[in-house]
C-alpha positions in Angstrom: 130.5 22.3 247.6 130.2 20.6 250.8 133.0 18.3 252.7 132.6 15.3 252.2 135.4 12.7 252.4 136.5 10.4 249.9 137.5 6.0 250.3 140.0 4.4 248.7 139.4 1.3 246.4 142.7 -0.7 247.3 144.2 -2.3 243.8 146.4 -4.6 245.5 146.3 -8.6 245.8 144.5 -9.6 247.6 141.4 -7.6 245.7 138.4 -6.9 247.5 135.6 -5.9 245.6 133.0 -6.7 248.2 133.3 -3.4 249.7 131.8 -1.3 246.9 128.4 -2.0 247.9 129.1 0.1 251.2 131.3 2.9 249.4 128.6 3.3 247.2 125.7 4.4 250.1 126.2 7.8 249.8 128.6 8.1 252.6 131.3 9.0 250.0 132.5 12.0 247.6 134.2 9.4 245.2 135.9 6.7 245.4 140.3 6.8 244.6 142.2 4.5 243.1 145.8 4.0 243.1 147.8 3.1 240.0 151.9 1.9 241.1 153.8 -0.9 239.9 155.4 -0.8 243.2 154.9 1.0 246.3 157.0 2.6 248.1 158.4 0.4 251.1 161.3 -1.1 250.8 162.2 -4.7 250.0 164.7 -5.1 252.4 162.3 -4.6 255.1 159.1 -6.5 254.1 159.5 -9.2 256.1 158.4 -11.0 259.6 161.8 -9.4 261.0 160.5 -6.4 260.6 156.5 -6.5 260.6 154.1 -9.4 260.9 152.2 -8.2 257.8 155.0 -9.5 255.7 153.2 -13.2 257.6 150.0 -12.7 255.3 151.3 -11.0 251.7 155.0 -12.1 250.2 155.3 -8.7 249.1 154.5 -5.4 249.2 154.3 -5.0 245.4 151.5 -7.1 244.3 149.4 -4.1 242.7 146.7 -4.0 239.8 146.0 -2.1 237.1 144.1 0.7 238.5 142.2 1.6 235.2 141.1 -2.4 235.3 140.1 -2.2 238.3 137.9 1.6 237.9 136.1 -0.5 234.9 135.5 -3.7 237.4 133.9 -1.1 240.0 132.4 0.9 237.1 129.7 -1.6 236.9 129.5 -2.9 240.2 128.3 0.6 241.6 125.9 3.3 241.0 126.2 5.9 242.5 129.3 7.5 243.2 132.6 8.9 241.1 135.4 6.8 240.3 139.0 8.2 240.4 142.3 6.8 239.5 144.5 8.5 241.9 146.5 8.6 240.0 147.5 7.6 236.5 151.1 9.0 235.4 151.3 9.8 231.7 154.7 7.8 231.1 153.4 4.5 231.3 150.9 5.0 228.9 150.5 6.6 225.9 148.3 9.5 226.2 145.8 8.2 223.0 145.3 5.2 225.2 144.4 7.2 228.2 142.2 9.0 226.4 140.3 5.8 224.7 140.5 3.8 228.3 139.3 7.1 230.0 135.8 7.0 227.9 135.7 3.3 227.4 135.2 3.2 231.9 133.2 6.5 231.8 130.9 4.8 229.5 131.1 1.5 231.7 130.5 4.3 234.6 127.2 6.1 232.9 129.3 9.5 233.2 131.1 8.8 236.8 134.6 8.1 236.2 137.3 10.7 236.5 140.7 10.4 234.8 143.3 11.4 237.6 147.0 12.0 236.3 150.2 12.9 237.2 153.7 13.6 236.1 155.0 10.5 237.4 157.0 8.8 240.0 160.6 7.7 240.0 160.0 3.8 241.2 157.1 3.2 238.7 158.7 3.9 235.5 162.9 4.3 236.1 163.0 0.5 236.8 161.0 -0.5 233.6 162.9 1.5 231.1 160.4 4.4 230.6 162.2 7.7 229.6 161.8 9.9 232.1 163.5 13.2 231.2 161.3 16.3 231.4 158.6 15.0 233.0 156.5 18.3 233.1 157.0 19.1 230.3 156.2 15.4 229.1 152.9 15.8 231.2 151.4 19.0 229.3 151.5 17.7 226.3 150.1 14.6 227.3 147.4 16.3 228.2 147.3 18.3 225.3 146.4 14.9 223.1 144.0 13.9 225.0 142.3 16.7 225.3 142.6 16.7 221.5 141.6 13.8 220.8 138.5 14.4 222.6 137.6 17.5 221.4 138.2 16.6 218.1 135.5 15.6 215.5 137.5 13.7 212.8 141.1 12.7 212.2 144.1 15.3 214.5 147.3 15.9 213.7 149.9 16.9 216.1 153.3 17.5 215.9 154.8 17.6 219.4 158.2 17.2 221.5 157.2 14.0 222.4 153.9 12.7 220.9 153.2 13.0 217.1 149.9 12.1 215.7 148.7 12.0 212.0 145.6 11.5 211.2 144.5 9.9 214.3 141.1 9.5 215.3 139.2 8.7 218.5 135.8 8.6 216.9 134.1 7.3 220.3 131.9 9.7 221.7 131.8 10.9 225.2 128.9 9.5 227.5 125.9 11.8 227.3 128.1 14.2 225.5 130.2 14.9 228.5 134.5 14.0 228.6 135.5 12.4 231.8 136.5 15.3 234.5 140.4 15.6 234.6 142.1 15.7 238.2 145.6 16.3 238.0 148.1 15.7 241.7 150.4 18.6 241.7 152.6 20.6 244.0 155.5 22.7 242.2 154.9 25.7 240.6 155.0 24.9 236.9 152.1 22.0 237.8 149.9 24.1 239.9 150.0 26.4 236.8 149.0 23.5 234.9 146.0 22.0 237.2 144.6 25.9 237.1 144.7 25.9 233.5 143.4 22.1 232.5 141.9 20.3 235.9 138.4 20.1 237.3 140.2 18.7 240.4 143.1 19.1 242.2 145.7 16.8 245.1 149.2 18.5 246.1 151.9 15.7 246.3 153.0 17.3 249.2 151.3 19.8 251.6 152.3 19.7 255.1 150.3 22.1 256.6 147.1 24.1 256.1 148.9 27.3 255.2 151.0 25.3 252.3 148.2 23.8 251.5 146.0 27.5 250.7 148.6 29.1 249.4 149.1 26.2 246.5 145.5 25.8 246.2 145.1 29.9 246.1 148.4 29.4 242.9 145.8 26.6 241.2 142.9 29.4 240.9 144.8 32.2 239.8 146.2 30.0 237.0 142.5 29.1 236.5 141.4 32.7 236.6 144.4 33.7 233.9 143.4 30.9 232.1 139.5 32.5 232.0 138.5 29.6 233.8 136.0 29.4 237.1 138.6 28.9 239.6 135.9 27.7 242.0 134.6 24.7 240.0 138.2 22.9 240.9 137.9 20.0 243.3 140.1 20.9 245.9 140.9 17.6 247.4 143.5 16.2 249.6 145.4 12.2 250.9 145.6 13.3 254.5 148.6 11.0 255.9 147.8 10.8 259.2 148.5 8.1 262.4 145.5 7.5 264.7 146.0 6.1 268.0 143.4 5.7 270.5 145.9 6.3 273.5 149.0 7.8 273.9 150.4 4.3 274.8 149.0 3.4 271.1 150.6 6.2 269.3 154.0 5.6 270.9 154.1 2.2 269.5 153.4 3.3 266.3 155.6 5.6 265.5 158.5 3.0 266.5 157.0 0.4 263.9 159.5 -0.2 260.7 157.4 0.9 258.2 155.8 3.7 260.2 159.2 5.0 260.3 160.0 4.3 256.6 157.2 7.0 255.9 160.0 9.7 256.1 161.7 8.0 252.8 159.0 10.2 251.2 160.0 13.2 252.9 162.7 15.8 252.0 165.7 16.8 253.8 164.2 20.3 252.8 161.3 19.9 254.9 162.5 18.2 257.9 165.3 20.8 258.1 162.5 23.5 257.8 161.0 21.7 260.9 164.9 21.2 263.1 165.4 17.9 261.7 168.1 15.9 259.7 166.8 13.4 257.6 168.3 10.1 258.2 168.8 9.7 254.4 171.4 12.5 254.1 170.8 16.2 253.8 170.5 15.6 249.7 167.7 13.2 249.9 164.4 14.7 247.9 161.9 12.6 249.1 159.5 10.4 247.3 161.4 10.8 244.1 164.2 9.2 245.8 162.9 6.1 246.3 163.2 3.0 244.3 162.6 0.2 247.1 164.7 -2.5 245.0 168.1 -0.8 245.7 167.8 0.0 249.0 169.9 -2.5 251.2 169.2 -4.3 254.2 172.3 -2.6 255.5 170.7 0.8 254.1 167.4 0.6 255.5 169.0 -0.6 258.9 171.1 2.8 259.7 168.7 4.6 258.6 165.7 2.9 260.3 168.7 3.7 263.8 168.7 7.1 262.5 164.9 8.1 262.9 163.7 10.3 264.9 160.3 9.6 266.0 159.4 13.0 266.8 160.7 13.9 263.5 157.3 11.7 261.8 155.3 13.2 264.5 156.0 17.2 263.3 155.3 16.2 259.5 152.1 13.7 260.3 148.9 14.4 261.9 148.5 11.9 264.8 146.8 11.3 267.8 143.2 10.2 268.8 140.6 10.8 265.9 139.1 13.8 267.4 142.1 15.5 267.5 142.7 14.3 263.8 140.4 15.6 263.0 140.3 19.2 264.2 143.9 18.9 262.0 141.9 18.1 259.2 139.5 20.8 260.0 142.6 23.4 259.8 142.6 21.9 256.3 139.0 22.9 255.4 139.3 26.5 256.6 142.0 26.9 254.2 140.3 25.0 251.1 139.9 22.1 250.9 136.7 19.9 250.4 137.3 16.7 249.6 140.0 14.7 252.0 140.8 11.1 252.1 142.1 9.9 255.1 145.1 7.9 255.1 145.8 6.2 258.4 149.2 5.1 258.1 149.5 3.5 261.9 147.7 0.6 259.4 151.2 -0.3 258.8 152.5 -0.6 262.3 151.2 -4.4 262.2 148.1 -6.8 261.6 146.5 -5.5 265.0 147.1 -2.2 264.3 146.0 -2.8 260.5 142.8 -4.5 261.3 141.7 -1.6 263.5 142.7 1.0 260.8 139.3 1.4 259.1 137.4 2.0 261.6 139.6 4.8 263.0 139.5 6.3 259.8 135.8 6.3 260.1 135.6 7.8 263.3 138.1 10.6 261.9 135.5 11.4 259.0 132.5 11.2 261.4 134.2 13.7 263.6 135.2 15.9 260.7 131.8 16.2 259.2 130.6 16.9 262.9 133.1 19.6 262.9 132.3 21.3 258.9 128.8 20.8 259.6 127.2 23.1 256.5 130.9 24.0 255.6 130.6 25.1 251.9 
């Protein structure tokens, strides 16, 4: 398949829908949609004190139902795919995933995809959800749905944690076809599990191009074991990135609050691989650390003190967006073929925010100048 980059539908307040008209020329692989209950800055620091977007939203939290919204844009486009990126299998039942999955895909003509994932600790800890053995939890999740679409009549199953008797999903799939399943995984036992039930693939975490072939090259061996093509997997990729159009530009931010707070979803492991401490303590794991309701002011404070900026700098792409995206590029030659740039200098400030999609375009324009019949 060719590179081609993907956009993302945001499924935040305020919701703009206006855009799909645009994301549905052509220009696009698919479009993502992100499913949280919160995101992951924290509290303590959403406000003017810290950035002037805290002037224009109360909150960073204020997100939709992604699978709501997919249905919403399911019949407002044509065109091109629609993925939830992603949907953990904690919050909801896997029976309703499956149902919701070809309810949208029917609402879609055949263009949604059902992206999942194991989960995230400040989605479902806060709410009550159990969250013990969350791989484990996620196989058979898919499992059931894959089940209960299969399936001609009533299933039983008699799992570790879902049970069905006699259920039924008597719905048939659009055209005949089941959504296409892309699962976001990075640790051994979920590569396995992408190579043996995906038709598209994200890692959670790959910070380079190497990591990123070598987890892509675990996903098609598992694939290949499983006596699956290993080729007909998406390989995709959210490329976190800060574009700056000067040096000047980039310096500022990298010193913005919530530019800094992107190491919260880094681990000490990583930034120690790299010479770094984390400012979070040499235990912290990253993005499964964070719940952004219990950490303090007085938290955030030392460790906002603590960053090192050239710390964010060795784990993020950045610069100008030719230079992003010759990063990018590095990317390609090791896989992948369907990135979505991220700019996260967005979240330096409202200047910086309202110039944020237009550098992403030019990163794309110079990426597909770069690939040019990449296949």
């Amino acid at each position: 398949m060719k590179v081609q980059p993907a956009a993302y539908l945001r499924t935040t307040l305020p919701l703009d829908l206006s855009q799909l008209k645009l994301l549905d020329s052509g220009r696009y692989h698919s479009i993502w949609l992100p499913d949280h209950m919160v995101s992951f800055w924290p509290d303590s620091i959403w406000s003017p004190e810290f950035t002037d977007l805290a002037t224009v939203s109360p909150s960073p939290h204020r997100h939709l139902d992604a699978m709501a919204v997919a249905a919403a844009a399911a019949v407002l486009t044509e065109n091109v795919p629609l993925v939830t990126s992603v949907v953990d299998t904690v919050r909801r039942h896997p029976a309703l995933l499956a149902q919701s999955a070809l309810t949208i895909d029917h609402l879609a003509k055949g263009r949604f995809v059902l992206g999942l994932g194991s989960g995230e600790t400040e989605n479902i800890v806060p709410y009550g959800f159990d969250f013990t053995k969350p791989v484990s939890r996620f196989e058979e999740a898919l499992r059931v749905i894959r089940l209960l679409w299969d399936s001609d009549g009533p299933v039983d199953f008699d799992g570790r944690f879902y049970h069905l008797h006699h259920a039924r999903l008597d719905t048939e799939p659009y055209e005949g076809a089941t959504p296409d399943i892309w699962i976001g995984a990075s640790g051994p036992r979920t590569l396995d599990i992408v190579g043996r039930y995906a038709d598209g693939w994200w890692p959670t975490g790959a910070w380079n191009p190497d990591d990123y072939g070598q987890k892509l090259a675990t996903v098609r061996a598992s694939a290949e074991r499983a006596g699956r093509d290993p080729m007909a997997i998406t390989p995709c990729y959210i490329q976190v990135c800060l574009i700056g159009r000067d040096d000047a530009a980039l310096a500022e931010i990298v010193d913005a609050p919530l530019v800094k707070a992107f190491l919260l979803q880094v681990s000490a492991e990583l930034l120690r691989s790299l010479g770094y401490e984390h400012p979070m303590g040499e235990n912290w794991r990253g993005y499964q650390d964070i719940d952004p309701s219990t950490l303090t002011r007085e938290r955030i404070v030392e460790f906002l003190a603590r960053v090192d900026p050239e710390a964010i700098l060795a784990v993020v792409p950045h610069g100008t967006p030719k230079q992003v995206a010759q990063v990018i590029k590095d990317y390609v030659d090791a896989g992948l073929r369907v990135p979505k740039i991220l700019d996260y200098g967005g979240m330096a400030g409202l200047s910086y925010s309202a110039a944020s999609a237009d550098n992403v375009r030019d990163v794309e324009d110079e990426l597909l100048a770069l690939c040019g019949d990449v296949r």
